[in-house]
C-alpha positions as CSV (number, residue, x, y, z in Angstrom):
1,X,-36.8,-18.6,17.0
2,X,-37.2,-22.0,15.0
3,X,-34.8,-24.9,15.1
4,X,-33.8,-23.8,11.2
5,X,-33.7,-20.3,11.8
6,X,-31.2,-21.1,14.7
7,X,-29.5,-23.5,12.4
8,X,-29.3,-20.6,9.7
9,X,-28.0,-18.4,11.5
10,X,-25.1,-20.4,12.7
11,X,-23.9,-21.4,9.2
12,X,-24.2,-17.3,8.2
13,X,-21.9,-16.9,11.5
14,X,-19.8,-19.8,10.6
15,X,-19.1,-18.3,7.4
16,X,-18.0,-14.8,7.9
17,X,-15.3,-16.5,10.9
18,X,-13.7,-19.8,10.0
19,X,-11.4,-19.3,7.2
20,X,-11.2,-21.2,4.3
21,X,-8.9,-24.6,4.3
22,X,-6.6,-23.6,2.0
23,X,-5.4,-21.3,4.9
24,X,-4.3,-24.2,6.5
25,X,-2.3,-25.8,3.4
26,X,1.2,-24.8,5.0
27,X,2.2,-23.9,1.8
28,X,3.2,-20.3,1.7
29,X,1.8,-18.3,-1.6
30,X,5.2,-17.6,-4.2
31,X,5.8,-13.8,-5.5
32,X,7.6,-14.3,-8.6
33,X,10.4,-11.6,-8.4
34,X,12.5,-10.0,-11.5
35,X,16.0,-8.8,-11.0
36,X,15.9,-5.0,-11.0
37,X,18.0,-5.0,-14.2
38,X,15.1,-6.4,-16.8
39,X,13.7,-2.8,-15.9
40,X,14.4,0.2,-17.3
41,X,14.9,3.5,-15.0
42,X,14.3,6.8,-17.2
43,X,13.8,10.5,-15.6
44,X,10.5,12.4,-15.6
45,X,10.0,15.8,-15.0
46,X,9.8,17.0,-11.4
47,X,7.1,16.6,-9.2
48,X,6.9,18.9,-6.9
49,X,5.1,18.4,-3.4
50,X,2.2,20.1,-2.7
51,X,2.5,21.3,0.9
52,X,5.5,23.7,1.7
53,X,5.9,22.3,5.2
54,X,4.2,19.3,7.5
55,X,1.8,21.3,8.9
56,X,0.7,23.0,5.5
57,X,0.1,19.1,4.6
58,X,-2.4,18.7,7.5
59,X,-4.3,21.8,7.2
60,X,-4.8,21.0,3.6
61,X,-6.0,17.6,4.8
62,X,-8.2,18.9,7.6
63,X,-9.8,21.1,4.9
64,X,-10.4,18.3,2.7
65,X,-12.2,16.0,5.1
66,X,-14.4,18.7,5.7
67,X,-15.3,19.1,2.0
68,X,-15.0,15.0,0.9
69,X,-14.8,13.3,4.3
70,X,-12.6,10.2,5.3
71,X,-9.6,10.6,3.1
72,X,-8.7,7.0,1.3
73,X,-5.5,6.9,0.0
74,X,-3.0,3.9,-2.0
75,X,-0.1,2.8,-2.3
76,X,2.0,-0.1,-4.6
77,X,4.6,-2.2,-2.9
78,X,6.5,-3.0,-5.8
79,X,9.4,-5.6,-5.3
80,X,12.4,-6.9,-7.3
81,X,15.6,-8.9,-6.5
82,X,19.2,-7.7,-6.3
83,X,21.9,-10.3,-5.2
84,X,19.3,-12.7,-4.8
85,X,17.5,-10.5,-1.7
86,X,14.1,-8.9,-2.2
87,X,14.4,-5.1,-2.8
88,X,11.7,-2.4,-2.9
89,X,11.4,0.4,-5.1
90,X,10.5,3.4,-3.0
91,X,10.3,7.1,-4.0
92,X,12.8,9.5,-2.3
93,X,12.0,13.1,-1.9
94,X,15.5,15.2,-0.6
95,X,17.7,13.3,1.1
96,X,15.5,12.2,4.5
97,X,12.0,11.9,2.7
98,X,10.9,8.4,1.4
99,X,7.4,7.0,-0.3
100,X,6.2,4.3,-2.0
101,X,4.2,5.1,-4.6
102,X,0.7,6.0,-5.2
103,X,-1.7,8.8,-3.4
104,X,-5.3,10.1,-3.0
105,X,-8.4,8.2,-4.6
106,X,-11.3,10.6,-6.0
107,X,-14.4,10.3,-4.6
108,X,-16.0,7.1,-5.3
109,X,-13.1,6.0,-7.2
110,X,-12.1,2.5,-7.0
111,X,-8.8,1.4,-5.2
112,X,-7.0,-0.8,-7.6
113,X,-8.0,1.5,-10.6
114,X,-7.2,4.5,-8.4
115,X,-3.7,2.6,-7.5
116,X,-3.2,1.8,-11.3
117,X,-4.1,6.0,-12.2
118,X,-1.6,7.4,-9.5
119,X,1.6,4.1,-10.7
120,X,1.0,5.8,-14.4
121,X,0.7,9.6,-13.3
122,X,4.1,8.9,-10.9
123,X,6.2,6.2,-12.8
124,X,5.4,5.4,-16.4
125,X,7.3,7.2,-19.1
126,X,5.0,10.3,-20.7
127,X,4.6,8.9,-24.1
128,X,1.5,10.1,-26.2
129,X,-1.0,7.2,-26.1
130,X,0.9,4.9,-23.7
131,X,-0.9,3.2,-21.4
132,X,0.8,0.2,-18.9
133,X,-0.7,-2.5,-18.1
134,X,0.0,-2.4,-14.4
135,X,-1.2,-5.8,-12.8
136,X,-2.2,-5.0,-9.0
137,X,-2.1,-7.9,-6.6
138,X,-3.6,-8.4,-3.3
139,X,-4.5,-6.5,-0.2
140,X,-1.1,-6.6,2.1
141,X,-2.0,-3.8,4.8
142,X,-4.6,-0.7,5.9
143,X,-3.4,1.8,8.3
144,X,-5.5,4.8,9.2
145,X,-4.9,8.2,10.7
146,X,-7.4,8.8,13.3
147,X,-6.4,12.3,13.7
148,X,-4.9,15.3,11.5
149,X,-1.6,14.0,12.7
150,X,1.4,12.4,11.4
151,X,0.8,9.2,13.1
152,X,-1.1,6.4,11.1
153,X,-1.9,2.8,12.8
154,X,-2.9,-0.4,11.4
155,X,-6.1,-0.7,13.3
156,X,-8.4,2.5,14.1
157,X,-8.0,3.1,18.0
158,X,-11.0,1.9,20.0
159,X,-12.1,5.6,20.8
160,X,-12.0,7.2,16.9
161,X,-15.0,6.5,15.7
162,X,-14.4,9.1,12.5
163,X,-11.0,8.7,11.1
164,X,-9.4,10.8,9.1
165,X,-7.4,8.5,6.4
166,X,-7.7,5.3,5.5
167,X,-4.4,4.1,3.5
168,X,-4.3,0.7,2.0
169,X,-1.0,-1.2,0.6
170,X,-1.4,-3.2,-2.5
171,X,1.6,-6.1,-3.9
172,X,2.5,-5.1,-7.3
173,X,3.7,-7.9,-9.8
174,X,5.1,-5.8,-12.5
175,X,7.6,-3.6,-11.9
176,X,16.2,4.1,-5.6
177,X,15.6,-0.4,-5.0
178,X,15.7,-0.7,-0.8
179,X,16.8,-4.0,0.4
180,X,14.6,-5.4,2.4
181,X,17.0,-5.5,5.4
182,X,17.5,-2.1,5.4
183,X,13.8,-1.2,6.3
184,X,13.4,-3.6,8.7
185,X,13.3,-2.3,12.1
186,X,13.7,1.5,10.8
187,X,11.3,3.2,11.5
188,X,13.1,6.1,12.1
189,X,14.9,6.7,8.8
190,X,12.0,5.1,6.7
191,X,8.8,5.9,8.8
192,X,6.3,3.1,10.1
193,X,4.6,2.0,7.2
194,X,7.8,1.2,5.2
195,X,9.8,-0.4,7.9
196,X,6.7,-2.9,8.2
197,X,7.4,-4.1,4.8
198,X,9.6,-6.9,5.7
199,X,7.2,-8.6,8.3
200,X,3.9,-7.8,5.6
201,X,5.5,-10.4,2.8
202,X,7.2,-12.3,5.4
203,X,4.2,-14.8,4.5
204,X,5.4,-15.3,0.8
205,X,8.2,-17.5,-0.5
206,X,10.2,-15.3,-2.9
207,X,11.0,-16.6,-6.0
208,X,14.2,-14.8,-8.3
209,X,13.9,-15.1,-11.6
């Protein structure tokens, strides 16, 4: 191999692993955060779950991979203030069951206008013509489910080589509020994707307006 193809081939390599500068700024990006009372909370009609039980939820799923393949799913972390701490909006089903908001992709459907199809379908009013103008921020998280099991992770296992879900997290910048320190560390109550919230947008500085 030539001196330039050598020379090439460390700049291609140099590119896809060094990260840019700005990285290294110490500056901390700023989410611009609205008190949860500039929003208005109205009632749509019910939307009922799909699956009757759990296990329903993952035959359904199994059946679907076989028919579509990896299942890609999204979700909106959408965030407001309430005595000056960061709250987020989750979805609760019953009295044990939380969510954020958002759901399957189509095939071939992008995420963030997948992501901006599922916030209308589950949280704008149903008004004849209305359409929001939902403004999706940046990547915060993928977790997959490398089996038709309950358990997702944030990385796909070194053995999987076929998951079964990939679910990505998107920051929403327009938008029952949870406080941020009561998902923290509870897992148990809120599952493992919501209590990770807190350490996710640990990275920004918040600021109330």
């Amino acid at each position: 191999m030539s001196h330039d193809a050598h020379q090439a081939e460390d700049t291609d390599l140099e590119d896809r692993i060094i990260p840019s500068a700005s990285l290294y700024t110490g500056h901390a990006p700023t989410l611009n955060l609205y008190h949860i009372d500039k929003y208005t909370f109205g009632i749509k009609e019910p939307q009922l779950e799909k699956d009757a039980s759990v296990k329903a939820r993952l035959e359904r799923m199994q059946e679907k991979y076989r028919q579509e393949g990896l299942r890609r799913t999204v979700e909106g972390v959408l965030l407001v203030h309430q005595h000056g701490h960061p709250h987020v909006l989750l979805l609760q089903i019953g009295n044990t069951f939380f969510k954020l908001p958002g759901g399957r992709l189509k095939p071939g459907e992008d995420d963030v206008e997948g992501l901006k199809r599922k916030l209308t379908n589950k949280l704008a009013p149903t008004l004849a013509n209305y359409k929001p103008k939902w403004e999706i921020g940046e990547l915060l998280a993928t977790w997959w489910r490398p089996n038709f099991e309950t358990l997702l992770y944030p990385y796909v296992p070194p053995h999987i080589t076929r998951p079964k879900e990939c679910k990505k997290l998107f920051i929403d910048l327009k938008l029952l509020a949870v406080p941020l320190f009561e998902l923290y560390d509870n897992a148990q109550r809120y599952g493992p994707i919501i209590s990770s919230i807190p350490q996710i947008v640990a990275r920004f500085n918040f600021n109330n307006l």
